[in-house]
N, C-alpha and C positions, 0 to 999 in steps of 0.2 A: 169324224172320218170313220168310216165302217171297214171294218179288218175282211181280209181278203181270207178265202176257204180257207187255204193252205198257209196262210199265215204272212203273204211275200209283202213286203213291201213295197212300193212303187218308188226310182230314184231316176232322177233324172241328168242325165249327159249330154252335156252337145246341145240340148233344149232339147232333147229327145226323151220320153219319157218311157220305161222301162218299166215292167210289170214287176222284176223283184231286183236288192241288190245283185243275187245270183246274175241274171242277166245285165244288168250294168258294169257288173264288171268286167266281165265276157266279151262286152263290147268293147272294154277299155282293153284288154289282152288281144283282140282280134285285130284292132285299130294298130296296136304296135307290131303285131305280125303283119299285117299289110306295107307298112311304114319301110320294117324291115326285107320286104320284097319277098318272102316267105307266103304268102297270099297274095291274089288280084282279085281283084273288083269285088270286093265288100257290100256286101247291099242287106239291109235290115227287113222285115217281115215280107220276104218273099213267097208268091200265093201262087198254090197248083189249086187247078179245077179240075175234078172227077166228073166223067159221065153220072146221072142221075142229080149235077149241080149241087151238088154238096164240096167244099173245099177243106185241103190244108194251107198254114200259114206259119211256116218255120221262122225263127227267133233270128236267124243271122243265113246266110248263103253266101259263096264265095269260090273262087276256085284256088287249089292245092293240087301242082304238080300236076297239072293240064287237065283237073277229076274237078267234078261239078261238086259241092260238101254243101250241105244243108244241115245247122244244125238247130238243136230246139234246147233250151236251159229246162230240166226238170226236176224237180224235187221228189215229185209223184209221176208216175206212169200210169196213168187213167184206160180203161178202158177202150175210150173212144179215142184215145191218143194212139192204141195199140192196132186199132181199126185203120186210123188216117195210116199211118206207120205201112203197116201193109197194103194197104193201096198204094201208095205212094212206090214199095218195091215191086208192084204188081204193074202199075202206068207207068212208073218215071224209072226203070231199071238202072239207068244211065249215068242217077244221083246219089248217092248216097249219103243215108241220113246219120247220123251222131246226135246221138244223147247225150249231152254234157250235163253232168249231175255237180 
């Protein structure tokens, strides 16, 4: 098995696989916020298209308190993460993105 840049492990939930514990767990906390009625509709790697077809592809999406939340697990904040990030508030104003570290 060949280790990932950043060191993440891949774990899997649900039969769902997951790039690091970080974001499995997330999944697992997000799952019992929805449960709890504190979130609706739950949806895992939610994809925005930019004009010039380049895209981003946030870790979890969901809505809180009537607000669209997109959010992304990172350990690292990459440059081109900080690129998608602002496109993202420059196209999608409406969404708002969270960094869950």
């Amino acid at each position: 098995m060949t280790r990932s840049k950043y060191g993440a492990k891949p774990t899997v939930i649900d039969g769902i696989r997951f790039a690091s514990k970080r974001e499995a767990a997330r999944y697992a906390e997000l799952k019992l916020l929805q449960k709890l009625g504190e979130i609706q509709n739950l949806t895992i790697q939610p994809r925005f298209v930019f004009p010039a077809n380049f895209s981003y592809v946030g870790d979890f999406g969901y809505i809180r308190a009537g607000r669209v939340i997109v959010e992304d697990v990172k350990g690292v904040q990459t440059p081109v993460f900080k690129l998608k990030q602002k496109c993202m508030a420059y196209w999608h104003p409406d969404i708002t993105l969270e960094v869950v570290k």
